[in-house]
Every structure is written in structure tokens, then in C-alpha cells.
N, C-alpha and C positions, 0 to 999 in steps of 0.2 A: 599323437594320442598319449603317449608316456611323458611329456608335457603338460599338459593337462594332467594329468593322474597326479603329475609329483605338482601341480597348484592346489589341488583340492585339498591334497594331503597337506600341506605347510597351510593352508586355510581354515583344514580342520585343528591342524595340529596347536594353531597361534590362537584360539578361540578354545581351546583347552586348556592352555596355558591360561589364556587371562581368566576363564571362569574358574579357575582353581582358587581354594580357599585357605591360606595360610592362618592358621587358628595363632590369635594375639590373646594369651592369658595372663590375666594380672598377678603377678607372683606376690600375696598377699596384699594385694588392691594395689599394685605398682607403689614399692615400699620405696623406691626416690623419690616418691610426688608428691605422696598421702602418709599419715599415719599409720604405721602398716597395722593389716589384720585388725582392724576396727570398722563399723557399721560406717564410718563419711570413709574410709579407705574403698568399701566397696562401692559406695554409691560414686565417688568420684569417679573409680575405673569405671563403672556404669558410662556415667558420662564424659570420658574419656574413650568412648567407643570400644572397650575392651570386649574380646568375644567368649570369655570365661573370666569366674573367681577362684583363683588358687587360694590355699589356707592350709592349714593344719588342724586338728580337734583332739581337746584333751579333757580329762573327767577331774571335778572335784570331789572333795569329801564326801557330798552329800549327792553323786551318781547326777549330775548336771556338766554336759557335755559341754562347751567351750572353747573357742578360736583362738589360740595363742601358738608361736611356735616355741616359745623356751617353756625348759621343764619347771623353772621360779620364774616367781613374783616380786621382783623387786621394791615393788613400793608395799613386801608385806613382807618387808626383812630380807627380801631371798627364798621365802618359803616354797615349798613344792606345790603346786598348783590341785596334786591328789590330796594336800595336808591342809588347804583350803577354801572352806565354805563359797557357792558360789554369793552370797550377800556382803563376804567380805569384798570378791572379785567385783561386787556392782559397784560399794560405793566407795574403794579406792584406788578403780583402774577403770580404762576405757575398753574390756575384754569382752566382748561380745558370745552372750551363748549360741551354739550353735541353732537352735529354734532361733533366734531372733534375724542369723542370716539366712537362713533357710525361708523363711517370711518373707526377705527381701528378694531374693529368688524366684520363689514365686509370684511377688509381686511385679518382677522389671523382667518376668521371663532371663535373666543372666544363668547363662549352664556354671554350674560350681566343680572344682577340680578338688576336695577333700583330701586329705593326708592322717592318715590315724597315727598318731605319733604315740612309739613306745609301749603297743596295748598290752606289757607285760606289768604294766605298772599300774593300770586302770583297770581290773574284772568287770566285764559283762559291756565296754566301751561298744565292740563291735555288732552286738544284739542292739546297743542304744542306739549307737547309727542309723543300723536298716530302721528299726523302726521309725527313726524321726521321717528320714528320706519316706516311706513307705505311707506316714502320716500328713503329709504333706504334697502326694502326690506327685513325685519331682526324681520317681528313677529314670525316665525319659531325657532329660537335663544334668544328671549328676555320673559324675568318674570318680570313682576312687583308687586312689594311689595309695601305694607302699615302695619301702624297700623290704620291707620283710613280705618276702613273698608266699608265703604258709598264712597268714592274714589274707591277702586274696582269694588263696584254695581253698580256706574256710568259708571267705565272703561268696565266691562263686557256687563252694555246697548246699550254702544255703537259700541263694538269692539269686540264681543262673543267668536272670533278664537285665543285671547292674552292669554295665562298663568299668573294665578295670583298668587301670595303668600300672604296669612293673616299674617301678623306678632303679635305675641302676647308678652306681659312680665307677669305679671303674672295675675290669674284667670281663666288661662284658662278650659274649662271643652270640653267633647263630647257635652255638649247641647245648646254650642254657638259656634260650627262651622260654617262657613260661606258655603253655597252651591256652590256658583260658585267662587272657589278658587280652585287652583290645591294643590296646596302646601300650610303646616301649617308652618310656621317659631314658634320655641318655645327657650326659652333659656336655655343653658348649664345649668342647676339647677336640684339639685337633686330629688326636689316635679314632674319634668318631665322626671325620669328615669325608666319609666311604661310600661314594654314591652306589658301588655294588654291594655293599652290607644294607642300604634303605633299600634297596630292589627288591631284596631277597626278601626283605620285611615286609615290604607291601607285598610280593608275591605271596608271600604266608598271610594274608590279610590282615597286617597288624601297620597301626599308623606308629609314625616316630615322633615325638614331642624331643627337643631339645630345653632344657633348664640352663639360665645362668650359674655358670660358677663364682663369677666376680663383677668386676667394671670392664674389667676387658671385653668380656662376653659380649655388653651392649653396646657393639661397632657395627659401623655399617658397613664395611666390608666383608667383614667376618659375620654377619648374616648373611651377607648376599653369597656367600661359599657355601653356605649349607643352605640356603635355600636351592641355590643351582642343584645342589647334592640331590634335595628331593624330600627335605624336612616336611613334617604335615604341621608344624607350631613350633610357638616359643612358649616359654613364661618366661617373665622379663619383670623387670624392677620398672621399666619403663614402657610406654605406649613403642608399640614395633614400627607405625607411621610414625611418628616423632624420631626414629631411631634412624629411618630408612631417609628421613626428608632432614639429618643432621639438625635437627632442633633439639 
């Protein structure tokens, strides 16, 4: 009988394993592939089988929210991206406002991974957020990330039903988790290869998303150690099946 017992268990347990879902998010539309952080950046991840869009969002002059991750504009001298028009951003850069991927979102069903970059530099960025997300019906599909985690407590005061991601680089510990975050963002590094630190995480109901740090990051080795570990995702420059199958 305790034969049986211990099959059914490795039967259930091997069927748990494979229906497990490792989330592959394109870390600005898989920025080895594509053009990062542009509208063919995401649709290529789209069709590249990516299970989320990573991005960043920044505000110009004129309160028009925007996908870029640097704070300039190079092909507008270097200028700071709040010191310019979004009409400049159309017709001298490929930088896509945040409505226009948000449409595409809703159009391909692709869940989006948002980042508010800096919103001490942007007034009223984080009211323009919920509302786009809120206007387009797509808080069901969308996570937002920070590292400034006082921008979450705000985002969750206002808006309790959004998904949040802490993002961390290092220091992180169990005794400065954030409560009302769904998701821990930690990066590819070895000091977070702690399959009893993810335990304790999922025991707190929170998933753990790993980010690349570099190129090293995207090894197949060095994924399959933190996938062992108990990772719930990547974001990655690169597709995580291309990585895993050394293409």
C-alpha cells in the first residue's frame, strides 16, 4: 500500500511540475531581438511567444505619458524627455506613448509589466497611469512595478484591485517585504539563488520574478538554478525557450 501511496504522489507531483507556468516577460520587447521599447518591439515579443510586456513610462511637457527607459532623448540633443513635447517625440523618435501600447494590449490580450520611472520628476504620472489602465479596461492584465516602493502604497491606496511588483537590486531580505505587492522582482544574482527565501515568499503569497542583470544572466544553466530554486519568471532580453533550447 505505501507503494502505491509514494506512485500516486510522484504522479501527482510530476504533473504539477509540468503544468507549472514559468512567466517569460519581454524586458522591453526582448531588447536583443527587437528594437527595444517600441510598438514592432512589442509586437515582435507578441510573436515571439512572450507571456508579458515589460517597459518603463515617462511623462512629457505636455502631461503625455510615454515608453522610454532613459531619462533623454538623444536624437533631441539629449533633452530630458519631461522638457519635451510629445509631437517632438513622434516625429523624431520611435517612442511610443503609453495609450498607443496599451491599445496593443488590448488588442493581442499581452499582460503588460509597467515600470513608472522617477515619478518625482513627472507631477500627476501616477493618477495618468490608473487612468489610462482604468480607461482601457486592462487592470485584469497589467502589473505595476517600482523600486520606489512609497509609489505602490500610493498606487495600492488608491487603486487596491492593480497588481503590484516591488522591484529590488540588492539588500533585499524577508523583513522588508512590502505587504501589498504581489510580486517580488529580485535580480539574476547568486546571493538570490535561495530556494528557502522563494518558499517563504510563496508561503506569504507573493510570486518572485527574477530580472536580468547583464548577459550572463541569459544562461541556460544559470536559469535552470533558479528555476530549480522555485522562480515564478524572468524578464529577459531574450525569449526564455530560445535560452533554454541554447538558440
Amino acid at each position: 500500500m505505501k507503494y502505491f501511496i509514494a506512485i500516486v504522489w510522484l504522479l501527482l507531483s510530476t504533473n504539477a511540475a509540468a503544468n507549472s507556468k514559468i512567466l517569460d516577460i519581454a524586458h522591453r520587447g526582448y531588447a536583443a531581438l527587437n528594437p527595444e521599447s517600441t510598438l514592432l518591439a512589442f509586437q515582435k515579443a507578441h510573436e515571439q511567444g512572450a507571456d508579458g510586456l515589460e517597459f518603463d513610462v515617462r511623462q512629457t511637457q505636455d502631461n503625455v505619458l510615454v515608453v522610454t527607459h532613459d531619462a533623454n532623448v538623444p536624437a533631441l540633443a539629449n533633452r530630458a524627455v519631461e522638457d519635451s513635447l510629445f509631437s517632438e517625440l513622434y516625429m523624431e523618435t520611435d517612442i511610443p506613448s503609453l495609450e498607443e501600447v496599451l491599445t496593443f494590449s488590448q488588442r493581442s490580450g499581452q499582460m503588460v509589466w509597467l515600470e513608472i520611472k522617477q515619478s518625482h520628476r513627472y507631477p500627476g504620472i501616477i493618477d495618468r497611469v490608473l487612468a489610462l489602465i482604468n480607461q482601457y479596461d486592462l487592470k485584469d492584465v497589467t502589473v505595476i512595478q517600482s523600486f520606489n516602493h512609497n509609489d505602490l502604497k500610493i498606487i495600492n491606496d488608491k487603486q487596491p484591485d492593480l497588481k503590484l511588483l516591488a522591484l529590488y537590486t540588492s539588500g533585499f531580505s524577508l523583513n522588508n517585504v512590502t505587504p501589498y505587492s504581489d510580486y517580488i522582482g529580485l535580480p539574476i544574482a547568486q546571493v538570490y539563488l535561495d530556494p528557502m527565501m522563494i518558499r517563504q515568499l510563496h508561503e506569504a503569497g507573493k510570486q518572485v520574478i527574477f530580472w536580468r542583470r547583464n548577459d550572463r544572466s541569459e544562461n541556460k544553466q544559470v536559469l535552470e538554478r533558479f528555476i530549480e530554486a522555485g522562480a515564478d519568471g524572468f524578464m529577459l532580453d531574450r525569449p526564455l525557450k530560445a535560452i533554454m533550447q541554447n538558440r
